[in-house]
C-alpha positions as CSV (number, residue, x, y, z in Angstrom):
1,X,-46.1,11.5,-12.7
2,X,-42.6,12.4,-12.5
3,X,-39.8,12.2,-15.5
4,X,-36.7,12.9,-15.6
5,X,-35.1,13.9,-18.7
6,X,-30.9,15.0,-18.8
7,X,-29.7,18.0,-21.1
8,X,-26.3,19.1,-21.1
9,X,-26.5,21.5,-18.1
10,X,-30.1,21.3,-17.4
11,X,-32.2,18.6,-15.3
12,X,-35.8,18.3,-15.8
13,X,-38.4,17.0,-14.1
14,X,-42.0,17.0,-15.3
15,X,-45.1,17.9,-12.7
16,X,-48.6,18.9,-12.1
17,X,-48.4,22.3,-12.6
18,X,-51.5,22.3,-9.9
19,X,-49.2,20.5,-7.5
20,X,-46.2,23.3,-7.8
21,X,-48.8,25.8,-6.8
22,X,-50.5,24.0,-4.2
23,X,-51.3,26.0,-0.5
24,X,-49.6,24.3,2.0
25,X,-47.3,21.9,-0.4
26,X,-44.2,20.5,2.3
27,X,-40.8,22.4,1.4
28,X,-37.6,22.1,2.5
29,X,-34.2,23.3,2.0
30,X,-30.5,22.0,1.5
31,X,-26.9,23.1,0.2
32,X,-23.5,21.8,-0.1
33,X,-20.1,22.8,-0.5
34,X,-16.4,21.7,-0.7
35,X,-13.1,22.5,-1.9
36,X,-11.2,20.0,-4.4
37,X,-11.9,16.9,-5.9
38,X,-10.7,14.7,-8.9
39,X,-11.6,11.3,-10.4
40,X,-10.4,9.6,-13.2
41,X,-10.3,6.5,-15.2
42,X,-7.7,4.6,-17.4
43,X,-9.7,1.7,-19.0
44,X,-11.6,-0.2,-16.1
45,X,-9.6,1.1,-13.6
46,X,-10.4,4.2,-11.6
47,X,-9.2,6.7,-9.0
48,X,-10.3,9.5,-7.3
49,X,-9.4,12.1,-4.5
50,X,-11.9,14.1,-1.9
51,X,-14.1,15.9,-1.9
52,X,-11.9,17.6,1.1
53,X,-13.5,19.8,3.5
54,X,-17.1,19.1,3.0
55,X,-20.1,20.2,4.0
56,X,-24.0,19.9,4.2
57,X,-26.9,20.8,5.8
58,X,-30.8,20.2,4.8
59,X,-33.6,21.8,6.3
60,X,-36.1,21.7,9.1
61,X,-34.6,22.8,11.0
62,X,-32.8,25.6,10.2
63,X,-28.9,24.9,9.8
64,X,-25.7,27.1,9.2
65,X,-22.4,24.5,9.6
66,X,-18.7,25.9,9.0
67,X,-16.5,23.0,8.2
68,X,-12.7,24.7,8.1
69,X,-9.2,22.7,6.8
70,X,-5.9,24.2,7.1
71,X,-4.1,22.4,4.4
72,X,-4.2,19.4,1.9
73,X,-1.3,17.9,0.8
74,X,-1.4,14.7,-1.7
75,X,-0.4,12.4,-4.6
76,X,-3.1,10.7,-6.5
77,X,-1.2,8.3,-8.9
78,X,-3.6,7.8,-11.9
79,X,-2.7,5.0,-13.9
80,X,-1.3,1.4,-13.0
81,X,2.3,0.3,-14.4
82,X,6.0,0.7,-13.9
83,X,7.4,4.0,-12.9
84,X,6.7,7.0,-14.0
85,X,2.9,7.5,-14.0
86,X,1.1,10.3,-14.8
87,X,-0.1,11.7,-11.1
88,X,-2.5,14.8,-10.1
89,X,-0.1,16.4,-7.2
90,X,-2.7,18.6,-5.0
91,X,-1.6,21.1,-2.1
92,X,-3.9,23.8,-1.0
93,X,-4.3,26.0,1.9
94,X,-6.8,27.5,4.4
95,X,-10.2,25.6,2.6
96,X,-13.4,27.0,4.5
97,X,-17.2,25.3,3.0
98,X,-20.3,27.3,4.6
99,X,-24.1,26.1,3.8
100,X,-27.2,27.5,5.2
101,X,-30.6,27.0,5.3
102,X,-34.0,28.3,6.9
103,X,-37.3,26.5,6.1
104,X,-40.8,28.5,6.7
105,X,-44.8,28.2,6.1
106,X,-44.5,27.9,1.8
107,X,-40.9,29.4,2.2
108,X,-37.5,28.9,2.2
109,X,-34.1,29.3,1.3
110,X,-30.3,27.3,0.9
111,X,-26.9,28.9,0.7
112,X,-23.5,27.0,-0.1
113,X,-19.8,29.1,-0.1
114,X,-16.7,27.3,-0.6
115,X,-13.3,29.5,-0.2
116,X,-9.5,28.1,-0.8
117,X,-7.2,30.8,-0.3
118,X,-4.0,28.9,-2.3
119,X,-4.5,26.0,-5.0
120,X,-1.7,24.5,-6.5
121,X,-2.2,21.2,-8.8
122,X,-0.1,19.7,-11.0
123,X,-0.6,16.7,-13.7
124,X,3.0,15.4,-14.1
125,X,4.6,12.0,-13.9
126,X,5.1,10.1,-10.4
127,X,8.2,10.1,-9.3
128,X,8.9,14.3,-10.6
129,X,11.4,15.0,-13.5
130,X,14.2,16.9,-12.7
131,X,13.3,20.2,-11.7
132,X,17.0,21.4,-13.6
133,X,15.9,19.9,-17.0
134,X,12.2,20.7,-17.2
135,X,11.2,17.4,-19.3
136,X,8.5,16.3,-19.9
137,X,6.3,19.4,-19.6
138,X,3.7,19.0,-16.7
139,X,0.5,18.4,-18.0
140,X,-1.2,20.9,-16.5
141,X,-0.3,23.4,-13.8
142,X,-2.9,25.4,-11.6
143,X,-2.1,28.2,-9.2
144,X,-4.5,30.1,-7.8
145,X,-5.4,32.6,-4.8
146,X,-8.6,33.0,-3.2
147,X,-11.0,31.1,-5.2
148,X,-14.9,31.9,-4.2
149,X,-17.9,29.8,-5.1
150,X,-21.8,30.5,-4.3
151,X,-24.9,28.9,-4.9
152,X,-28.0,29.9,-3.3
153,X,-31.5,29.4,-4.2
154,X,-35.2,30.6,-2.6
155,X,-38.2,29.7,-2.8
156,X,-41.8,31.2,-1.8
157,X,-45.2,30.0,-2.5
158,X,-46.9,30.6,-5.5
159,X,-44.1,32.7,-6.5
160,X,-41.2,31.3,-9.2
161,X,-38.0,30.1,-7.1
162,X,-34.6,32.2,-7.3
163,X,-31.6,30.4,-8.2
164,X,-27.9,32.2,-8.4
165,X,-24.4,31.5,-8.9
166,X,-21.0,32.9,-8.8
167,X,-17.0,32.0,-8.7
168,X,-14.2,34.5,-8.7
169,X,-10.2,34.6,-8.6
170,X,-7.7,36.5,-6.8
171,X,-5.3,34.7,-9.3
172,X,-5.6,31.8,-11.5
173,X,-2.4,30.7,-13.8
174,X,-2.7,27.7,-15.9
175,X,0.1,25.8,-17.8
176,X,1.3,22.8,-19.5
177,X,1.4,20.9,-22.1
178,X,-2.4,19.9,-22.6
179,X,-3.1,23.6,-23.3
180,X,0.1,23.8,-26.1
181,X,2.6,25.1,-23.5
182,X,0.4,28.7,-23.2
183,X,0.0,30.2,-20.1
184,X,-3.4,31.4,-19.5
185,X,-4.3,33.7,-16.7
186,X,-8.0,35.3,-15.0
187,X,-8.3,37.4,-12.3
188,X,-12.1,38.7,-10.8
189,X,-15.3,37.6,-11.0
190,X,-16.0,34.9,-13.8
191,X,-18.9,34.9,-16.3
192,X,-20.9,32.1,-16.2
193,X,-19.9,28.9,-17.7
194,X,-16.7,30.9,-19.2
195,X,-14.5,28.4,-21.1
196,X,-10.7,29.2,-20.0
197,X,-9.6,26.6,-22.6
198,X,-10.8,24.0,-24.8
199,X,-8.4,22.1,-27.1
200,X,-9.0,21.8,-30.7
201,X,-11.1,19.1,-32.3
202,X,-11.1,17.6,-36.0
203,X,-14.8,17.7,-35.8
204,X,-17.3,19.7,-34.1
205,X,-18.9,16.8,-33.0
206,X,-15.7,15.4,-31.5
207,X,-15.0,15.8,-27.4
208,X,-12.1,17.8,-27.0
209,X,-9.6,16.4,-24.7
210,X,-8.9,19.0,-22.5
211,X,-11.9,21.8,-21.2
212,X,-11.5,24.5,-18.2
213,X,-14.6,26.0,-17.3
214,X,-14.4,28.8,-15.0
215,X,-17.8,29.3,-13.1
216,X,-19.6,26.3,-14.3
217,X,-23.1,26.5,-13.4
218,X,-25.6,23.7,-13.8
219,X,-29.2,25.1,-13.2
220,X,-32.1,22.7,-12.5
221,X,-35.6,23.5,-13.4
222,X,-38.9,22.1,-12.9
223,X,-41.3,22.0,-16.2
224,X,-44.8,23.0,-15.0
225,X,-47.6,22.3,-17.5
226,X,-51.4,23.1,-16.6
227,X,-54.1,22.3,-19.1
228,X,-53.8,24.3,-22.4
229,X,-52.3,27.4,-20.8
230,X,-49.0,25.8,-21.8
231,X,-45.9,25.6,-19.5
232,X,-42.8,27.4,-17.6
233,X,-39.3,26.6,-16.5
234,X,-39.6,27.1,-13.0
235,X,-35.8,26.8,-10.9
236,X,-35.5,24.1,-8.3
237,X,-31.8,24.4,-7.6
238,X,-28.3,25.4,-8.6
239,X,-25.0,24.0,-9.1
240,X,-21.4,26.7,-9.1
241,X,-17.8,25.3,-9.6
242,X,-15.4,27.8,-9.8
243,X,-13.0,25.7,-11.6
244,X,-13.8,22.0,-13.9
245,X,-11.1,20.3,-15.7
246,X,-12.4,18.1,-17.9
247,X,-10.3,15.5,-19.5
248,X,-11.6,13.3,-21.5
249,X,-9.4,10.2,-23.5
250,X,-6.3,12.1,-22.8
251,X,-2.8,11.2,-23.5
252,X,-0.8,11.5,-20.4
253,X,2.4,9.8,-20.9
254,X,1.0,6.7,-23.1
255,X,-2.0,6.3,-20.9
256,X,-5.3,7.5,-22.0
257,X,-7.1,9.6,-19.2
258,X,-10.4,10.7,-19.1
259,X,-12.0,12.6,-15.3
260,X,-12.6,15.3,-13.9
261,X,-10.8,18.2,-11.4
262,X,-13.4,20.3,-9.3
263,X,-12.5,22.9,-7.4
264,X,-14.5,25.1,-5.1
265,X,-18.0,23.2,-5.5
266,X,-21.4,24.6,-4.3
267,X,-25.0,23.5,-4.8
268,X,-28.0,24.6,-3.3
269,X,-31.9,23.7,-3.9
């Protein structure tokens, strides 16, 4: 019998440990990727943008798609009300999501790349300040070159699956007011789950309003338990975004915000 059970950055499912290692047992593969998306609510009312250039594939057969997308330009207005509202402002260039997969006897294996070669978002107010009097603050600015994200995971019969993940930056500024007015910067490969940026809390148990994960990987697992020879965590798939903005009851301009910014998103299982 199968349960589910959610953690933080772990799913679990419970099984037959007999069943995992079964001769024969039907597998099959399948990864996606894509560059950007957002979604966010104010109250009951919600908005969202992409994913753009996505793509997926799931084995048999084997697959190997390309989906490719010059640019994306847009305005996502966030909140409802008289002018100005806080808006995410997206533009990117040259997006490119690859996935992969090749299914065998007790085998097989699922890659997903996503690659955006300029990002450049802005949380601000819709219509713009002016640009000659700088006020207010953006929320939050992003610029960034060549963004990278991988997931890929394997699998062979009776042997434990392979799960991995990676994200990396030509360039990656980040501004505004959310983050105190700093301006943070990362370059190169990013450790996993780095945290860029999380704004202070009064409590430890409180959920800060602003986090910026680089290289946010969210592994899932299989819990195998046979008899009394206890159990093992056995990888079933992978989740890699290169960048997560997490917002949660946010004050953008009198309207509280809470969603979510992905960009460069991969999964594979």
């Amino acid at each position: 019998m199968l349960k589910n059970i959610s953690m933080q950055s772990l799913t679990i499912a419970v099984l037959a440990l007999s069943s995992m290692l079964a001769p024969g047992r039907a597998l099959s593969a399948s990864s996606s990727a894509f560059g950007i998306k957002a979604q966010f609510t104010v109250g009951d009312l919600s908005a969202g943008i992409g994913p753009f250039d996505f793509a997926q594939g799931a084995t048999p057969p084997d697959y190997a798609k390309t989906v490719p997308l010059a640019t994306v330009n847009d305005v996502l207005n966030i909140a409802p009300g008289p002018l100005p509202i806080p808006a995410l402002f997206v533009s990117v260039n040259n997006l490119t999501s690859d996935v992969r997969g090749a299914f065998g006897v007790d085998t097989y294996a699922s890659d997903g790349d996503a690659t955006l070669h300029t990002v450049n978002l802005s949380l601000n107010l819709n219509p713009l300040p002016p640009t000659v009097v700088p006020f207010p603050q953006p929320f939050l600015a992003v610029s960034a070159g060549v963004v990278k994200s991988h997931a890929g995971f394997s699998d062979q019969v009776p042997l434990a699956g392979v799960a991995v993940g990676s994200a990396s930056f030509g360039r990656l500024t980040v501004s505004g007011s959310l983050i105190g007015n700093q301006v943070l910067t990362f370059s190169g490969p990013a450790p996993k789950n780095k945290i860029l940026y999380q704004s202070p809390t009064a409590d430890p148990a409180d959920v800060p309003a602003i986090v910026i994960t680089l290289n946010k990987e969210i592994e899932r697992v299989v819990i195998a338990c046979d008899g009394g020879t206890g159990c093992v965590a056995m990888p079933v798939g992978i989740v890699t975004e290169a960048l997560n903005i997490s917002l949660h009851n946010a004050n953008l301009h009198g309207h509280v915000v809470s969603g979510e910014i992905i960009v460069g998103y991969t999964s594979a299982q």
